[in-house]
C-alpha positions as CSV (number, residue, x, y, z in Angstrom):
1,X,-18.4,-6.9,-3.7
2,X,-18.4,-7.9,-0.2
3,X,-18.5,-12.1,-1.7
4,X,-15.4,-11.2,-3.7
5,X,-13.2,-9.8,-1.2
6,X,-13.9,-12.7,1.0
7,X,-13.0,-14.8,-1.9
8,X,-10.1,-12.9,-2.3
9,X,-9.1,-13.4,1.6
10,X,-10.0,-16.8,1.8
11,X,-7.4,-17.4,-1.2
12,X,-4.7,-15.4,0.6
13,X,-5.2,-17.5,3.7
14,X,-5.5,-20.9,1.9
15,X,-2.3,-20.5,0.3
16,X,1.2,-19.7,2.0
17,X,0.9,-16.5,0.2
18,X,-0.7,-14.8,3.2
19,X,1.0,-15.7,6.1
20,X,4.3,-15.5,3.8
21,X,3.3,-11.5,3.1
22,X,2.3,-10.7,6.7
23,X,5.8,-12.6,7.9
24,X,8.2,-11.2,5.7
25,X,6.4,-7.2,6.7
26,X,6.7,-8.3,10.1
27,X,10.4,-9.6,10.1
28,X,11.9,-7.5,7.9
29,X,10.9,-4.4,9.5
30,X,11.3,-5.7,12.9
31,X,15.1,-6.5,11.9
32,X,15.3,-3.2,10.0
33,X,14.2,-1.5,13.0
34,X,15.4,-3.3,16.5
35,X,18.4,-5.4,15.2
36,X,20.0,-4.0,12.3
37,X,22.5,-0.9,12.9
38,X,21.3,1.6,10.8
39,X,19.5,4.7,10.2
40,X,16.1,2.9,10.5
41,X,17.5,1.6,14.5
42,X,14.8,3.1,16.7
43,X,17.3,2.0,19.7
44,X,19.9,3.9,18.7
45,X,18.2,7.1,17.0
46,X,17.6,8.7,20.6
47,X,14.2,9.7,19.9
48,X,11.3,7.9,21.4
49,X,9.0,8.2,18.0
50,X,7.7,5.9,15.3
51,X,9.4,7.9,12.0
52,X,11.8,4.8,11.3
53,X,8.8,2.4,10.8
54,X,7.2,5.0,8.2
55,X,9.8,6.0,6.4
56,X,10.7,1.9,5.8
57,X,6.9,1.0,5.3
58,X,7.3,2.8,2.1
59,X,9.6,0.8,0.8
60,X,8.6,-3.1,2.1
61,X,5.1,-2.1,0.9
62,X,6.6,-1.5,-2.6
63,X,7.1,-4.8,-3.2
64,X,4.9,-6.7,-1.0
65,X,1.4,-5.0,-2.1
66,X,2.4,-5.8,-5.8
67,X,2.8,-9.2,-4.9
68,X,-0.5,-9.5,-3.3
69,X,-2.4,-8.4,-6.4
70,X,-0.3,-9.7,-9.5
71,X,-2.6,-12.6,-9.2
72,X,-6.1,-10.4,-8.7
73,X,-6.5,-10.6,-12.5
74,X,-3.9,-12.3,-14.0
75,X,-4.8,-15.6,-12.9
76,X,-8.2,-15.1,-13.4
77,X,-7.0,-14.7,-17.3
78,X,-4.5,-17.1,-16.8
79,X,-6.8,-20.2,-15.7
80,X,-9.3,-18.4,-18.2
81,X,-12.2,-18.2,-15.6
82,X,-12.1,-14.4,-16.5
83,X,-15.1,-14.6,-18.3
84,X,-17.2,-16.9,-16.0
85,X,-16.0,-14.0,-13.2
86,X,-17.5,-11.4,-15.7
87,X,-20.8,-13.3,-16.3
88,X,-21.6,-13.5,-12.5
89,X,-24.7,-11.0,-11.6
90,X,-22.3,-8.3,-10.4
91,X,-21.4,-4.9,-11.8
92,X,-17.6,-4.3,-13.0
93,X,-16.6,-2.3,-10.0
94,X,-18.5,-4.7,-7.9
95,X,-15.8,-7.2,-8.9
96,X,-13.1,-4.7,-9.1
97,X,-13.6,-3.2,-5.2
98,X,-13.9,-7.2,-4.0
99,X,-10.4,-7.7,-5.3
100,X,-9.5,-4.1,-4.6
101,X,-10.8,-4.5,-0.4
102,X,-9.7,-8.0,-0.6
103,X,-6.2,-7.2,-1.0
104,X,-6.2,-3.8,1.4
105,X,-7.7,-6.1,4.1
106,X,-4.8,-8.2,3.7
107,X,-2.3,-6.0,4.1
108,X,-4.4,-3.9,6.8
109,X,-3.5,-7.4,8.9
110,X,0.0,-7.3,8.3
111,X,-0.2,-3.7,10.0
112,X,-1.9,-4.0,12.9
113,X,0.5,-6.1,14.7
114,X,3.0,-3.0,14.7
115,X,1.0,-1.4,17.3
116,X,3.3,-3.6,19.2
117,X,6.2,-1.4,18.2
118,X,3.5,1.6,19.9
119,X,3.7,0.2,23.4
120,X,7.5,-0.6,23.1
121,X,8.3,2.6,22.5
122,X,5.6,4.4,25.0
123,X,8.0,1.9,27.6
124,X,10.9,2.4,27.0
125,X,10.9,6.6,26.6
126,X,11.7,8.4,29.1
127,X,10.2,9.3,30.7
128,X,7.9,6.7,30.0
129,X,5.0,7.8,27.1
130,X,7.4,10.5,25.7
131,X,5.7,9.5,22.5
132,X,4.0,12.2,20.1
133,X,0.6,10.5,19.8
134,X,-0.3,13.0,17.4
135,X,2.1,12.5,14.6
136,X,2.2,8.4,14.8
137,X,-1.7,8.2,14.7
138,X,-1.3,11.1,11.6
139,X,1.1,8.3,9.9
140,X,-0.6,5.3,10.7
141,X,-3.8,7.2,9.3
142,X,-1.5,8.4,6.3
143,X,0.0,4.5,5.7
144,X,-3.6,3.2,5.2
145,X,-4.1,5.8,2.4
146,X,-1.1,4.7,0.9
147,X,-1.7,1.5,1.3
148,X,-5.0,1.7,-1.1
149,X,-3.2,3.7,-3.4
150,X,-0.9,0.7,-3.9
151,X,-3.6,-1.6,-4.2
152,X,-5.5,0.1,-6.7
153,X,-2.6,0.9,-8.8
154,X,-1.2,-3.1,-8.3
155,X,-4.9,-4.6,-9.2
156,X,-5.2,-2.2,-12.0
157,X,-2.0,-3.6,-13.2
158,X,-2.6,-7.2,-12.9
159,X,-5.7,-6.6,-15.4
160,X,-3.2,-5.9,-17.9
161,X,-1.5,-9.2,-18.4
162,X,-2.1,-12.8,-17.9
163,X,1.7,-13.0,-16.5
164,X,1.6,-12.2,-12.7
165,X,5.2,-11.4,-13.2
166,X,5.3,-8.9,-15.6
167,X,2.1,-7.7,-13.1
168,X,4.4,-7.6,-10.2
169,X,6.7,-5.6,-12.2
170,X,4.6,-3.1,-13.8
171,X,3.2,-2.6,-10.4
172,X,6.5,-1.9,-8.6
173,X,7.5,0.1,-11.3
174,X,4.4,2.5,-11.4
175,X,4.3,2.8,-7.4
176,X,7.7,3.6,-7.1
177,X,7.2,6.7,-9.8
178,X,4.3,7.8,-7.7
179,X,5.9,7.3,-4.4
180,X,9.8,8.4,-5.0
181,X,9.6,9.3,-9.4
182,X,7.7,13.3,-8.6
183,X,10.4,14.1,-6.1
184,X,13.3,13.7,-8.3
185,X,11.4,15.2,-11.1
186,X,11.1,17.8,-9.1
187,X,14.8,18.3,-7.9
188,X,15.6,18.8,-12.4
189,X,13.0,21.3,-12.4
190,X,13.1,23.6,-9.1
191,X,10.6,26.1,-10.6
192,X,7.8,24.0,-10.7
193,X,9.1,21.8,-7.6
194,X,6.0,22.2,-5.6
195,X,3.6,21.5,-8.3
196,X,5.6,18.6,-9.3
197,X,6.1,17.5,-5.9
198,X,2.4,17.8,-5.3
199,X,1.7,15.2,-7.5
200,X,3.8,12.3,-6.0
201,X,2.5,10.4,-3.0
202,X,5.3,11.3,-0.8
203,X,4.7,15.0,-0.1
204,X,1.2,13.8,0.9
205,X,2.1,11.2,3.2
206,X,4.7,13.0,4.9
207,X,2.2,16.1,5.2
208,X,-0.2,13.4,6.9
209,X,2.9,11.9,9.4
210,X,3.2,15.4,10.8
211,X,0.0,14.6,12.6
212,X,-2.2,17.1,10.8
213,X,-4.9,15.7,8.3
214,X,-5.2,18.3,5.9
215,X,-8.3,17.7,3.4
216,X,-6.2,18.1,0.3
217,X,-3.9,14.7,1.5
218,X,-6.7,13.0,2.2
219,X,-9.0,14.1,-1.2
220,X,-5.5,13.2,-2.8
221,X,-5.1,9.5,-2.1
222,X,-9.3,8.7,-2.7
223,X,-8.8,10.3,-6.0
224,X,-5.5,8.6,-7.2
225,X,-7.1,5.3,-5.6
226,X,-10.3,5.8,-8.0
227,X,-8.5,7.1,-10.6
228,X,-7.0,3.5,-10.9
229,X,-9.5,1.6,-10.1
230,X,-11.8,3.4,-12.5
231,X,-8.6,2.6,-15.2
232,X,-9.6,-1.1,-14.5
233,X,-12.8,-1.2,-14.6
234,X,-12.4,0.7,-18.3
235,X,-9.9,-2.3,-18.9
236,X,-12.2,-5.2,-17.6
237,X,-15.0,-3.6,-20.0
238,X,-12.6,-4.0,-23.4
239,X,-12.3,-7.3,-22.5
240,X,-16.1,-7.6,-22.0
241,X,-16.9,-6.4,-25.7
């Protein structure tokens, strides 16, 4: 596993794709959130707090994860190494957790450099640290899970075509139902809202940006994460027979 994922990094890295990913996170949310006037202005919202950032990560994430892992698998079928990949000495979820970490890791560097936006904020409140610690660590903590969620559901995606477009698009299309789809499922059927609403990623990530880590967010994300990476393992093993 741990082989893989540094394949997987080293092939981010060798290529513009990574430094592409982490600059376009890093400029569009720093436009989005210090230039652009808008709701997602942290200068002219009037609160010293980090809830602009997460409630855009969301969205940049949407895309940008997707486009990370369209190639996990798809190019592997693509260049028809596949097979060789599948011979190695390495169990399927060995392979499927290297491209799984390899792409979280990715984006985990993309993230850190926000802390940045931390300290700006801790300086310029006022008065100065007038910044609830609490519910930014909460939604940092939160933004991780979310972040795996994507990744599983984006490399289980790109096992199911050889085109890393249609990948990218199938992957989009199945975070965004998880993310944003429950909600307004939930808004045409107001007596089972909370049950509906239960099952989409957002209730559970803005539970977790409150700054309270309840078990049931937490248990939430690891399950939908192996849910899909389990899906691609089942997928890699078709392919196998």
């Amino acid at each position: 596993m741990k082989s893989i994922a540094l394949r997987e990094l080293k092939s981010f890295f060798g290529s513009p794709i990574g430094y592409l990913v982490i600059a376009l996170f890093l400029i569009l949310n720093g436009l989005f959130l210090w230039v652009f006037e808008g709701d997602y202005n942290i200068l002219n919202s009037g609160f010293a707090d980090m809830s602009p950032f997460f409630t855009l990560s969301p969205w940049i994430l949407l895309f940008l994860i997707p486009a990370v892992t369209m190639r996990s698998f798809s190019d592997e079928k693509k260049q028809g190494t596949l097979e060789l990949l599948l011979t190695k000495p390495l169990s399927l979820w060995d392979i499927v957790s290297g491209k799984f970490f390899g792409a979280f890791l990715m984006i985990i560097l993309a993230i850190i450099p926000t802390l940045i936006y931390v300290f700006a904020i801790w300086s310029l409140g006022a008065p100065e640290g007038n910044i609830d610690m609490g519910s930014t660590l909460g939604s940092y903590f939160g933004l991780l899970f979310l972040i795996a969620s994507y990744s599983a559901i984006g490399v289980f995606t790109s096992s199911l075509s050889d085109n890393q477009i249609v990948a990218f698009l199938i992957a989009v299309f199945v975070c965004f139902f998880f993310y944003f789809g429950f909600d307004g499922i939930a808004t045409l059927l107001p007596s089972f809202s909370n049950f509906i609403s239960a099952v989409g990623m957002q209730e559970h990530f803005k539970s977790m940006s409150r700054g309270v880590l309840d078990t049931r967010d937490i248990i939430y994300f690891i399950s939908l994460t192996i849910a899909f990476l389990s899906l691609t393992v089942y997928k890699l093993k078709s392919v196998q027979l």
